[in-house]
NUDRENDO-641781 format. One record per residue (C-alpha): y, z, x; residue number from 1; residue in three letters. Coordinates in steps of 0.1 Angstrom, whole numbers, plus 5000, padded with zeros to 4 digits. Each point is the difference from the previous one (the first is absolute). Example, Ala and Ser with C-alpha at 12.3 -4.5 7.8 and 13.67 -1.06 7.14 Angstrom:
+------+------+------+-----+-----+
!    Y !    Z !    X !   i !  aa !
+------+------+------+-----+-----+
! 4955 ! 5078 ! 5123 !   1 ! ala !
! 5034 ! 4993 ! 5014 !   2 ! ser !
+------+------+------+-----+-----+
END
This chain:
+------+------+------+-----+-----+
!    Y !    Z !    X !   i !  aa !
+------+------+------+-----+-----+
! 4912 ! 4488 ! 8004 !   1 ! unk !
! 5024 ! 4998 ! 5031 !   2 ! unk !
! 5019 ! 5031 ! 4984 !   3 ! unk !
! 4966 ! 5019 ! 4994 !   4 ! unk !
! 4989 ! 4994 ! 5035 !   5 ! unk !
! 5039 ! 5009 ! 5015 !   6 ! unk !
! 4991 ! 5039 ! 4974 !   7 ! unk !
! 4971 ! 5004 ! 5015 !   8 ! unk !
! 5010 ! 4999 ! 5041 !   9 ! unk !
! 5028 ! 5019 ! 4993 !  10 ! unk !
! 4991 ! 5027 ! 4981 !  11 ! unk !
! 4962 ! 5002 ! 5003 !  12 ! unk !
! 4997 ! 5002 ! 4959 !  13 ! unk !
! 4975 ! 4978 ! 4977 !  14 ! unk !
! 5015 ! 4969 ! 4990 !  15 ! unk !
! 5021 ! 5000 ! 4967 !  16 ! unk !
! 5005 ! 4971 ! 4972 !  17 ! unk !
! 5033 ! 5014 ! 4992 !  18 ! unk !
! 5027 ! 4975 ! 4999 !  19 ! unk !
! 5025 ! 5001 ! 5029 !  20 ! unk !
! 5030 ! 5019 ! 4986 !  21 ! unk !
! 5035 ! 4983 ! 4996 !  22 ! unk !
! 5030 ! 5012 ! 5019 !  23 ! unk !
! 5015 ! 5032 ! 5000 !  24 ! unk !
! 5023 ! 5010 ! 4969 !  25 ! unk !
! 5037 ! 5007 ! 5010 !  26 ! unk !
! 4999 ! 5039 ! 4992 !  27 ! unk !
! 5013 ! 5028 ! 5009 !  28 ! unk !
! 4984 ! 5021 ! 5031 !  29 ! unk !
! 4984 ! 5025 ! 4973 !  30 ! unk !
! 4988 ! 4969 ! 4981 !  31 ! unk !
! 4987 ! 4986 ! 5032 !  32 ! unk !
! 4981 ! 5031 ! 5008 !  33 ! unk !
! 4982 ! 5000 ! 4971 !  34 ! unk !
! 4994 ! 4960 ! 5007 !  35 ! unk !
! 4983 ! 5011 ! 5028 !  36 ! unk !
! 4976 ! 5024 ! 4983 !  37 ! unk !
! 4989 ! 4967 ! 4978 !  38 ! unk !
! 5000 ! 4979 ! 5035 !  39 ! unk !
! 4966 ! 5018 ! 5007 !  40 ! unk !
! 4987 ! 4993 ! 5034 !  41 ! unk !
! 5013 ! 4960 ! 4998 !  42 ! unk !
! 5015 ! 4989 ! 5035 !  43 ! unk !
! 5023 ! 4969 ! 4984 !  44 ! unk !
! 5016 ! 5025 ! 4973 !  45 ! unk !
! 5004 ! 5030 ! 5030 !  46 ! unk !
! 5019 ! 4973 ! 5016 !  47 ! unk !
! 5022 ! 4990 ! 4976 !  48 ! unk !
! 5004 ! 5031 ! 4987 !  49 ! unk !
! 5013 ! 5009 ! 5040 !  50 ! unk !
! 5024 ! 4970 ! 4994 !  51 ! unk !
! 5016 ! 5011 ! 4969 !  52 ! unk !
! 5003 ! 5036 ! 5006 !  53 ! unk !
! 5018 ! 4988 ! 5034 !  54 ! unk !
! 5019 ! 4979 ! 4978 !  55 ! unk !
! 5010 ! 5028 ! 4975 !  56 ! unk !
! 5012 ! 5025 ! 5024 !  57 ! unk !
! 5026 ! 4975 ! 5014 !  58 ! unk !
! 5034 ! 4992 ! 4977 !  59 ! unk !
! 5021 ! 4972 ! 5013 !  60 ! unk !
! 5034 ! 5019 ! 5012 !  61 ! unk !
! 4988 ! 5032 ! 5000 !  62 ! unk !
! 5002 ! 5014 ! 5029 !  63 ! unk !
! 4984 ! 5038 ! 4989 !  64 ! unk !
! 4972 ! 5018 ! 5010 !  65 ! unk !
! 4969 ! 4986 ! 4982 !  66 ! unk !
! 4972 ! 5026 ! 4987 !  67 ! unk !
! 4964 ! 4995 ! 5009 !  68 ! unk !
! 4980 ! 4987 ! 4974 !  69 ! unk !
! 4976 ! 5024 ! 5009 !  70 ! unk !
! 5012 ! 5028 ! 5007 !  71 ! unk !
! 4965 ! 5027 ! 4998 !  72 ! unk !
! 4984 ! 4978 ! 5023 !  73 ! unk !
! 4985 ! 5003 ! 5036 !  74 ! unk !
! 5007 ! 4968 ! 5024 !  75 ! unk !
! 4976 ! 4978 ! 5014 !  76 ! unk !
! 4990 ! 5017 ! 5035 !  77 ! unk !
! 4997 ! 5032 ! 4990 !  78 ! unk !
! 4971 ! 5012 ! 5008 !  79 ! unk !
! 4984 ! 5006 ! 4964 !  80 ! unk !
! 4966 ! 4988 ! 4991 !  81 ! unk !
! 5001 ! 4977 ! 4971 !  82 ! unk !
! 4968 ! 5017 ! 4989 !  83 ! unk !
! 5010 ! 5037 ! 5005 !  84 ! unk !
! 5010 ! 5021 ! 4966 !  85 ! unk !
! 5021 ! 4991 ! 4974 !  86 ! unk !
! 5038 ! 5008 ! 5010 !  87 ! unk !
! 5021 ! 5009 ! 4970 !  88 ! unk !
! 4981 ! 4980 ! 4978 !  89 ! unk !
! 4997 ! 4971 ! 5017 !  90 ! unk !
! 4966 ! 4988 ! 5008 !  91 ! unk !
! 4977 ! 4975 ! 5018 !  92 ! unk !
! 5032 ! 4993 ! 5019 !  93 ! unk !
! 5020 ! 5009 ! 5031 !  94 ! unk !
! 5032 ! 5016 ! 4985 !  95 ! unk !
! 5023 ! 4973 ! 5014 !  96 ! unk !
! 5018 ! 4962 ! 4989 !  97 ! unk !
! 4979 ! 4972 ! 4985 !  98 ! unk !
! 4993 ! 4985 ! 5036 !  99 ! unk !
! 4973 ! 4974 ! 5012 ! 100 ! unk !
! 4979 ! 5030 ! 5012 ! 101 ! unk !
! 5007 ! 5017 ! 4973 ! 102 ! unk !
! 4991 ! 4991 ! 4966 ! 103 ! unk !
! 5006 ! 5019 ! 4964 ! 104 ! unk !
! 4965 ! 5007 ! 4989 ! 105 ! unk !
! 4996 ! 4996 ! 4960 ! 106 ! unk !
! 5004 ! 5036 ! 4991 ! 107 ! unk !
! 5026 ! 5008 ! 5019 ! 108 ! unk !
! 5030 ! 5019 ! 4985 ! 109 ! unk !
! 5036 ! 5003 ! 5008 ! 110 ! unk !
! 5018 ! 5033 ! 4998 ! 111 ! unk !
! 5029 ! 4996 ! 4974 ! 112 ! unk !
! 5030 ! 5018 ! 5008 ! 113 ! unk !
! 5008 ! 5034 ! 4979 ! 114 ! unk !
! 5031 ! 4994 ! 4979 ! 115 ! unk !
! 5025 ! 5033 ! 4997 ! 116 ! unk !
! 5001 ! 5012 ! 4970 ! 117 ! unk !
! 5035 ! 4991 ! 4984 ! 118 ! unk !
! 5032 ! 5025 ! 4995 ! 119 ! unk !
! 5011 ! 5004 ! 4967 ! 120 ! unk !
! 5042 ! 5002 ! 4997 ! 121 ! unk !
! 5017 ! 5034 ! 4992 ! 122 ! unk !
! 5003 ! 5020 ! 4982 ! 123 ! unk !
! 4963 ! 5020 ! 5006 ! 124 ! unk !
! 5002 ! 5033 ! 4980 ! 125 ! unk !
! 5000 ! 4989 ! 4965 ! 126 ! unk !
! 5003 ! 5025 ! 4974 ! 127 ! unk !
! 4999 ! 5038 ! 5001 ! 128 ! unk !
! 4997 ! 5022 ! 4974 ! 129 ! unk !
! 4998 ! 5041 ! 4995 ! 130 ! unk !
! 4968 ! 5012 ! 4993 ! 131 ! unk !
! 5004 ! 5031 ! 4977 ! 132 ! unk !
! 4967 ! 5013 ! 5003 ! 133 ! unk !
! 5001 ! 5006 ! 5038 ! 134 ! unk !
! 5036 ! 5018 ! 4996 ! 135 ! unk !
! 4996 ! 5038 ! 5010 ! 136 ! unk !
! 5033 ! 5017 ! 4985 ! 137 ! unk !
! 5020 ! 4980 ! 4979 ! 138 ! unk !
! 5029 ! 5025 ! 5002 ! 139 ! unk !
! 5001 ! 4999 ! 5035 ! 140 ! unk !
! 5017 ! 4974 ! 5025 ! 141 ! unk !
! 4993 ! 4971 ! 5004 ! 142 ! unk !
! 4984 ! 5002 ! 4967 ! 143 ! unk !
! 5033 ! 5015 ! 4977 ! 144 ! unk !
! 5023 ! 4964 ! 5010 ! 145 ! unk !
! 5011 ! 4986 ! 4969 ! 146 ! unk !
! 4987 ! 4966 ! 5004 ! 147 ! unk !
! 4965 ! 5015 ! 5007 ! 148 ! unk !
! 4995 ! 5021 ! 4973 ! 149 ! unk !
! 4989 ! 4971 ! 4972 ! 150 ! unk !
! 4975 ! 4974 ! 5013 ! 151 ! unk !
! 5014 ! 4986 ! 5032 ! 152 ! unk !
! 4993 ! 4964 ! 5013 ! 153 ! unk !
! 5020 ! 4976 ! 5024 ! 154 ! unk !
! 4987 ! 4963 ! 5005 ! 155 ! unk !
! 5014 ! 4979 ! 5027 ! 156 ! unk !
! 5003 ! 4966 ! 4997 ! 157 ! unk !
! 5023 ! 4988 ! 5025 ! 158 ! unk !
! 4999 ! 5004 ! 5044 ! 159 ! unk !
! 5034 ! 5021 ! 4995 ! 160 ! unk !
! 5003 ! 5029 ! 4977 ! 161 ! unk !
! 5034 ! 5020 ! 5003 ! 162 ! unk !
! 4999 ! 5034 ! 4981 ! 163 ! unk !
! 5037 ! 5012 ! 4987 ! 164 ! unk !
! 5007 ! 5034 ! 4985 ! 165 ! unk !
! 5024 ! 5032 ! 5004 ! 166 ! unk !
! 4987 ! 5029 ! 5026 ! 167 ! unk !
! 4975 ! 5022 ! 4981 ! 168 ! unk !
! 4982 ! 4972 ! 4979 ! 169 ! unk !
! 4971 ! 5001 ! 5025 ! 170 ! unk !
! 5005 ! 4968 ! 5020 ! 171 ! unk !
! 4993 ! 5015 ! 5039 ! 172 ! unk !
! 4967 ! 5019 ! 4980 ! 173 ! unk !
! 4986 ! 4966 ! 4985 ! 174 ! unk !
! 5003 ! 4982 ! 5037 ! 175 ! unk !
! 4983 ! 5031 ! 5017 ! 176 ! unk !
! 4968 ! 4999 ! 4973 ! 177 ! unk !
! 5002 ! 4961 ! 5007 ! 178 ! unk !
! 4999 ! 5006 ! 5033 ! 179 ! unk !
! 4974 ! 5024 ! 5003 ! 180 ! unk !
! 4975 ! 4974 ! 4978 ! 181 ! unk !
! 5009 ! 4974 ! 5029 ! 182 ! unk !
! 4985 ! 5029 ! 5024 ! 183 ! unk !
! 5040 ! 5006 ! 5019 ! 184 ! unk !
! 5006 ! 5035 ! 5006 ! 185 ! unk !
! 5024 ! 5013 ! 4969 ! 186 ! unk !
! 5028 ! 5006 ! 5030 ! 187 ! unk !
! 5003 ! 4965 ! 5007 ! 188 ! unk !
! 4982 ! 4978 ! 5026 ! 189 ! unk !
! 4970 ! 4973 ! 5001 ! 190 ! unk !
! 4960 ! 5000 ! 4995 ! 191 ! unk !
! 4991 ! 5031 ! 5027 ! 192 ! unk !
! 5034 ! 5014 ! 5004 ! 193 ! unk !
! 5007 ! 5036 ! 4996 ! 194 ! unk !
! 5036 ! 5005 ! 5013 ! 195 ! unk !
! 5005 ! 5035 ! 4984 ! 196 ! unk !
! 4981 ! 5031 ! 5005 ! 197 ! unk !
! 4989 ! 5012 ! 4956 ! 198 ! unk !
! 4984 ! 5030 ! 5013 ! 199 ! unk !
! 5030 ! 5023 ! 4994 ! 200 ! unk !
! 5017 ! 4981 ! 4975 ! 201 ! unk !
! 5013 ! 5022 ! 4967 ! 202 ! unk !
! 5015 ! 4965 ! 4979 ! 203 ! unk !
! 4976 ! 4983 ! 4981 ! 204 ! unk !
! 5002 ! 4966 ! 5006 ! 205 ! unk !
! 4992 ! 4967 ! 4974 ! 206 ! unk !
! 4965 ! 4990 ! 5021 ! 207 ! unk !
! 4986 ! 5026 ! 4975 ! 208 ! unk !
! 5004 ! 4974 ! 4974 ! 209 ! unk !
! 4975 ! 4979 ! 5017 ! 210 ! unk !
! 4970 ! 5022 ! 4992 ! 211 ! unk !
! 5007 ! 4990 ! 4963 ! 212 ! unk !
! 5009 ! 4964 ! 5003 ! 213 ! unk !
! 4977 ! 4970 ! 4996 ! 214 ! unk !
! 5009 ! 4963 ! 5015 ! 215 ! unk !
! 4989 ! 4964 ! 4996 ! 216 ! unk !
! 5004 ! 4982 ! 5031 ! 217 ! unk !
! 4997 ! 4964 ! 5010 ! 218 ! unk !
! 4989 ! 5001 ! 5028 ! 219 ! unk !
! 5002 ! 5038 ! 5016 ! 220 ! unk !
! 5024 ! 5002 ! 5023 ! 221 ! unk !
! 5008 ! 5027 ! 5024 ! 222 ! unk !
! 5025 ! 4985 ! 5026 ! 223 ! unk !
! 5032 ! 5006 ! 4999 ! 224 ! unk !
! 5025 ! 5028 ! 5001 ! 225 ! unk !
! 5015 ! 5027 ! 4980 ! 226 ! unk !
! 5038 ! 5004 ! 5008 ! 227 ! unk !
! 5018 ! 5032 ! 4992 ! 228 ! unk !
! 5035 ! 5003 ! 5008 ! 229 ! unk !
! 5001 ! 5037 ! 5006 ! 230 ! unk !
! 4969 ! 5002 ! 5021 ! 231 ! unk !
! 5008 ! 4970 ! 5025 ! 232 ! unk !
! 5013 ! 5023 ! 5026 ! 233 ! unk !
! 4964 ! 5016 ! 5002 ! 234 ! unk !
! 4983 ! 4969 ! 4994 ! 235 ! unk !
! 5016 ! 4980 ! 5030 ! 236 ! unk !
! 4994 ! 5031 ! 5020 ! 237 ! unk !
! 4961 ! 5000 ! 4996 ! 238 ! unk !
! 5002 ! 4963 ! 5005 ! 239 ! unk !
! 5013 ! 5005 ! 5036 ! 240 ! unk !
! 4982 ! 5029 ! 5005 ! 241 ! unk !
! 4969 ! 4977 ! 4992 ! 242 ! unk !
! 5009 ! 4973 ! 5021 ! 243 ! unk !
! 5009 ! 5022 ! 5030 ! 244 ! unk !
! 4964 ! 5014 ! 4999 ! 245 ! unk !
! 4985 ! 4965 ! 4996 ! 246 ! unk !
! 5016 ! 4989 ! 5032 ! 247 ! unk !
! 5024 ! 4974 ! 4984 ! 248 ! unk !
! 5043 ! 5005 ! 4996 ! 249 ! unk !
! 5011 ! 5020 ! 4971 ! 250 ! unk !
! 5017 ! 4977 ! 4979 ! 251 ! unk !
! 5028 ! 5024 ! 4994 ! 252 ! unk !
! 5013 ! 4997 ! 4966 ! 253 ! unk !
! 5029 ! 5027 ! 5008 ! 254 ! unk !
! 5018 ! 4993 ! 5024 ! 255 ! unk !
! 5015 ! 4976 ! 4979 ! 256 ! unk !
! 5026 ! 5012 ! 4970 ! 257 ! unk !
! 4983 ! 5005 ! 4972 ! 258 ! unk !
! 5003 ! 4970 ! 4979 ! 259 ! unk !
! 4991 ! 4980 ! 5031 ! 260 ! unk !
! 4973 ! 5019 ! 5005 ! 261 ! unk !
! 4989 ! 4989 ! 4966 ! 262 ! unk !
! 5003 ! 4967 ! 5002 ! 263 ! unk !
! 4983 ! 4997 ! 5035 ! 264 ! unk !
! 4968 ! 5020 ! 4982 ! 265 ! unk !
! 5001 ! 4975 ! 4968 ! 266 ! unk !
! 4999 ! 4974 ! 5020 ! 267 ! unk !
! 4974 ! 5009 ! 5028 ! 268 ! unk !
! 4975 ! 5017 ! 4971 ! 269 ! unk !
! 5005 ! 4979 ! 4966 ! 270 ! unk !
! 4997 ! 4967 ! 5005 ! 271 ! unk !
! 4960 ! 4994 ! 5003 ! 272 ! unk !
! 4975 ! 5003 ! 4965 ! 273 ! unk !
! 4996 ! 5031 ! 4982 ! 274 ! unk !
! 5016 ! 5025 ! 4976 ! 275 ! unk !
! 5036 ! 5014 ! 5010 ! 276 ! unk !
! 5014 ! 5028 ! 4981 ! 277 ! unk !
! 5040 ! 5006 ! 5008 ! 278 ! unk !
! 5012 ! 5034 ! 4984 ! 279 ! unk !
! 5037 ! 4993 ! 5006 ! 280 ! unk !
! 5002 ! 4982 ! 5028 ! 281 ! unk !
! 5036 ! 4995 ! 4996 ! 282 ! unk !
! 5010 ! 5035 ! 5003 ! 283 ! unk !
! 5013 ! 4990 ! 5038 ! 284 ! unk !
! 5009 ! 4966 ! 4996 ! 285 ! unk !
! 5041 ! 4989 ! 4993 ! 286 ! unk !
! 5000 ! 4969 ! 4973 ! 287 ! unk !
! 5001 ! 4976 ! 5027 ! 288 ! unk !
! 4969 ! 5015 ! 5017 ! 289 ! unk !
! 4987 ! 4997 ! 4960 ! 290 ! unk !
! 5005 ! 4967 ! 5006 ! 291 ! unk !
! 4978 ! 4998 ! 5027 ! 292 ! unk !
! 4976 ! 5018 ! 4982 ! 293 ! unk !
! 4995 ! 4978 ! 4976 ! 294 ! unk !
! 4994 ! 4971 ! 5021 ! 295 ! unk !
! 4973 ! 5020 ! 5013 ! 296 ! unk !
! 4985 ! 5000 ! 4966 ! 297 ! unk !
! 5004 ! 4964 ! 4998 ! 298 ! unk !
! 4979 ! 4995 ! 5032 ! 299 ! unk !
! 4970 ! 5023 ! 4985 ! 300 ! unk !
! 5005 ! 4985 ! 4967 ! 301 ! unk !
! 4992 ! 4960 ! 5012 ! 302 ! unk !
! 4971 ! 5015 ! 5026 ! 303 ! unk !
! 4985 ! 5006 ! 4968 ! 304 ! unk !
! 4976 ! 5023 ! 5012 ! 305 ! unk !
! 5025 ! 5031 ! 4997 ! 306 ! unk !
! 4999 ! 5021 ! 4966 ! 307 ! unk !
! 5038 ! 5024 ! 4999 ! 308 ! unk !
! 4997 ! 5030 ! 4980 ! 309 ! unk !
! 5041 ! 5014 ! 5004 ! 310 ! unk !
! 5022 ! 5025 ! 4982 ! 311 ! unk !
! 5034 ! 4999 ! 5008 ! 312 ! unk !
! 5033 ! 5011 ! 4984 ! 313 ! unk !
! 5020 ! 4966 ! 5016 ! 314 ! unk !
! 5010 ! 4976 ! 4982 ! 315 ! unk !
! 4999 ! 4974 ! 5024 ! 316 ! unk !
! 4961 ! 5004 ! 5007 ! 317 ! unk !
! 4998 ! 5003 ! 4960 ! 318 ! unk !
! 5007 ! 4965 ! 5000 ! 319 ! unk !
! 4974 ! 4983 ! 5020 ! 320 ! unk !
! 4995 ! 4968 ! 4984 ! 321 ! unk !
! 4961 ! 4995 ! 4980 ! 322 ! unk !
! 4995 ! 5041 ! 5008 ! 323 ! unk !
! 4986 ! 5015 ! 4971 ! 324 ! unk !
! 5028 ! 5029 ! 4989 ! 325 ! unk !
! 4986 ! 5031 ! 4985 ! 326 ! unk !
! 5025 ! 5030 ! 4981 ! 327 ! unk !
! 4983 ! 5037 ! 5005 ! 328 ! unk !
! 5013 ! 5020 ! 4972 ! 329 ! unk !
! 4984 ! 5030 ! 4985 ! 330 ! unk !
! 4979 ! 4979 ! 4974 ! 331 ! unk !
! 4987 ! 4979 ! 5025 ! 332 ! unk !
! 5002 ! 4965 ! 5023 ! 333 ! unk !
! 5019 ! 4973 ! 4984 ! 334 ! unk !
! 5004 ! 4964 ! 5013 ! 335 ! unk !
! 5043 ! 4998 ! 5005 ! 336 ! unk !
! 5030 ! 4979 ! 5011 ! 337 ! unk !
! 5021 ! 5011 ! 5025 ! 338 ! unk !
! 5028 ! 4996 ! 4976 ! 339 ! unk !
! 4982 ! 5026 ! 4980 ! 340 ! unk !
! 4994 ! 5024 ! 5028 ! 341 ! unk !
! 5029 ! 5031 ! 5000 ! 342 ! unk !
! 5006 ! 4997 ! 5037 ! 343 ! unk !
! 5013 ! 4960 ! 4995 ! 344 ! unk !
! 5019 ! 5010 ! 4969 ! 345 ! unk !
! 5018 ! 5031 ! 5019 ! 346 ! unk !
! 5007 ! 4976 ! 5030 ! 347 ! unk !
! 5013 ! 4972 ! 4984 ! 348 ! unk !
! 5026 ! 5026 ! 4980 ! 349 ! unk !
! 5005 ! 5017 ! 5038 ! 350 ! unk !
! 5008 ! 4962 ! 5013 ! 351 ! unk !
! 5022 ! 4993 ! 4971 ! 352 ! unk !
! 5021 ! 5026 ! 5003 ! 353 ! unk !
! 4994 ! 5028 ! 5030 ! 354 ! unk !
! 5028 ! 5018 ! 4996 ! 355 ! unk !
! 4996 ! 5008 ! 4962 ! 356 ! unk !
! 4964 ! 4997 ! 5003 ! 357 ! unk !
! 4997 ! 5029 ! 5026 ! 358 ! unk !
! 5037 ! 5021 ! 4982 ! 359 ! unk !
! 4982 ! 4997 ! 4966 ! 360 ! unk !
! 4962 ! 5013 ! 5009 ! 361 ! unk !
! 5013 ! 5029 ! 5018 ! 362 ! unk !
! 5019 ! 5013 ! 4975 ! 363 ! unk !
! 4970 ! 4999 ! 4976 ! 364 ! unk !
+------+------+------+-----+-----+
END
């Protein structure tokens, strides 16, 4: 009767038979909140419930920055009217902490906090494949490359694909129509980049084979970069030209010889999530800078959130441990060793032997 009474003067609410609640659960702050909700407008369970998210916030040792339990929530003092409109969905109640003055009421309802949606890992694009029906000439290029002229289609199952294959097969024109799918510019650059004026362009470039390929992606992705080795000179030149009219410092890829140069781009552009597309990216690089190179790679590669699309003709990238090693012939894209691959077989006969090797092939 004593407790009924004590209800009553505090609160000014009818009496209740409810049975005085037991003490507060150790729980986590979330847990607690939700505690509170079920507390109602009870002054012995606010007050515990004070107590134990005190309690809670504090870890012997510790000697961090603790986060407050409630974070949405207005402080005692501020000025609101407990009666005025509902903030947020909360309502009936001041938006502040469980205090003396301020009591949860029964319906009250505590904003849960939005979770991110999760990142899947590399690799993103999926599968592509030709669509035949929306090819315009077949006879004419991109359309009249051997490896697209029966039903083309190139899954990728692995972060790091490396396409091999001698000049002509159609590597550079497969990473352009990739490209141009991610939505880079079929000159090289990222998402909104258009280093190179097309307007009086004669060549017909690979992003044609876009308009007739289909992809599966998982999820879409559209950060990144497309690197071309023989456009980077006008590529780092829009990118300082950019900056300068942005107010910032150029970051002045070429001032620096040109395999530094390289290296200083791969590492200030690759190594965040998306799709990276390298069309002989060792074309300025000495084997030791390969080296490098690949380390690079191995930093993208354990980010997990970076999908390599690279044609090369070195055999040191070619062997990139786990990468998925793909042979362009005429007939189509094959999954290789390096040891199958011409340019290791020619190089291990040049290492042998240089002197024979190089006597013997130029008297063929």
């Amino acid at each position: 009767m004593a407790l009924l009474r004590q209800k009553t003067s505090t609160f000014g609410t009818q009496p209740s038979t409810a049975t005085p609640p037991g003490p507060a659960p150790s729980l986590g702050w979330r847990s607690l909140q939700t505690f509170a909700v079920k507390a109602g407008g009870r002054h012995a369970h606010a007050t515990r419930l004070r107590t134990a998210l005190a309690i809670s916030r504090v870890v012997p040792g510790d000697r961090r920055e603790t986060r407050d339990p409630c974070p949405n929530l207005l402080r005692e003092g501020s000025g609101m009217d407990p009666g005025s409109a509902p903030l947020r969905g909360l309502s009936g109640m001041t938006p502040g902490c469980i205090t003396k003055d301020n009591p949860p009421t029964a319906h009250a309802r505590v904003p849960m906090r939005r979770s991110s949606p999760p990142r899947l890992p590399a690799p993103y694009l999926r599968h592509i494949w030709l669509d035949r029906a929306a090819v315009p000439e077949p006879q004419a290029y991109p359309w009249c490359l051997p490896f697209l002229r029966e039903d083309f289609a190139l899954s990728f199952d692995r972060a790091i694909t490396i396409i091999v294959g001698e000049n002509g097969t159609g590597k550079s024109t497969l990473l352009e129509g990739i490209a141009a799918l991610a939505g880079y510019d079929e000159a090289g650059g990222g998402k909104g980049y258009r280093p190179v004026d097309h307007a009086e362009a004669v060549e017909t470039m690979g992003g044609w084979l876009a308009s007739a390929l289909k992809a599966s992606w998982l999820p879409k992705v559209t950060d990144g970069w497309f690197f071309r080795a023989e456009s980077f000179f006008s590529v780092a030149r829009h990118l300082d030209h950019a900056a300068r009219s942005s107010g910032h410092a150029p970051p002045d890829f070429l001032s620096h010889s040109h395999g530094e140069g390289f290296l200083r781009f791969f590492e200030e552009r690759c190594q965040r999530r998306g799709i990276f597309i390298f069309d002989e990216p060792e074309s300025a690089l000495s084997p030791a800078r390969q080296i490098e190179f690949l380390k690079l790679l191995r930093r993208m590669d354990r980010l997990g959130q970076c999908q390599v699309i690279m044609a090369t003709h070195a055999p040191i990238l070619m062997a990139y441990p786990g990468a998925r090693l793909l042979g362009l012939t005429k007939y189509g894209l094959d999954p290789v060793t390096i040891e199958q691959t011409q340019h290791f077989r020619i190089m291990r006969e040049f290492c042998a032997d240089p002197a024979t090797f190089v006597e013997t092939m130029m008297e063929e």
